[in-house]
C-alpha positions in Angstrom: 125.0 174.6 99.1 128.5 173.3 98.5 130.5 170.9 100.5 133.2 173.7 101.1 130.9 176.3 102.2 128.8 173.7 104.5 132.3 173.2 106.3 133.2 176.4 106.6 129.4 177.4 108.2 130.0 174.5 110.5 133.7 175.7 111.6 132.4 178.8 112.5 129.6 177.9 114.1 131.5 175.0 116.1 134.2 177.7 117.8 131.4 179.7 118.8 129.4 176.5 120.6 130.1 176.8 124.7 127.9 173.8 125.1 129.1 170.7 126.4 126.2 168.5 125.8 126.1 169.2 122.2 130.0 169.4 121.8 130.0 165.9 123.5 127.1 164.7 121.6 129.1 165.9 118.3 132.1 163.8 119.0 130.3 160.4 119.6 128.9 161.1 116.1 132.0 161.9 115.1 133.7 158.7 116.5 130.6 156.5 115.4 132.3 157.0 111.8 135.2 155.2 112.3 134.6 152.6 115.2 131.8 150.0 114.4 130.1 150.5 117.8 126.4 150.7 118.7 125.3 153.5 119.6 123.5 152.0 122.5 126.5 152.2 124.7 126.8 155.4 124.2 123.9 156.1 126.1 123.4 157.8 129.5 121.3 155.8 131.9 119.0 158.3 132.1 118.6 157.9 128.5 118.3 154.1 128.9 115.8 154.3 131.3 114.0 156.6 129.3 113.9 154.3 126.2 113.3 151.2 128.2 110.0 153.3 129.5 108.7 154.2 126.2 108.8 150.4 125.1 107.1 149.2 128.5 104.3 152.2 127.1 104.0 149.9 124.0 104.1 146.5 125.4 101.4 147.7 127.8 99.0 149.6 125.3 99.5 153.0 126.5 100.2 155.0 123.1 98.5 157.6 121.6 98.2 157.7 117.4 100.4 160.5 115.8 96.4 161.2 114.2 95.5 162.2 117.4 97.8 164.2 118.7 97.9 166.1 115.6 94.0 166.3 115.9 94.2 167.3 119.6 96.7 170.5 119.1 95.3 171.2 115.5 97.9 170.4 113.5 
């Protein structure tokens, strides 16, 4: 697909889009572009704390392989 036509699928699908989440998540991608600025602190807490929970799961042995999970739903 060309570059033109990839724009153009985007604009239309961007003035259609009512949600704020994604429009909001958009712009910080958008803005990543051009301002050297980690990504971190563009984070909501709730985010943070999520992260920060998943490495405690590491640090603390509770993981599960990718091999089992794909055994235990059959993938």
């Amino acid at each position: 697909m060309e570059q033109e036509t990839i724009k153009l699928e985007l604009i239309e699908w961007l003035t259609k889009l009512n949600d704020l989440e994604t429009l909001n998540y958009l712009k910080v991608v958008k803005e990543s572009r051009y301002v050297n600025n980690d990504w971190w602190n563009d984070l909501t807490e709730q985010q943070i704390q999520g992260i920060q929970r998943g490495l405690k799961d590491i640090d603390e042995g509770r993981i599960v392989s990718h091999e089992d999970v794909k055994r235990k739903y059959g993938l």
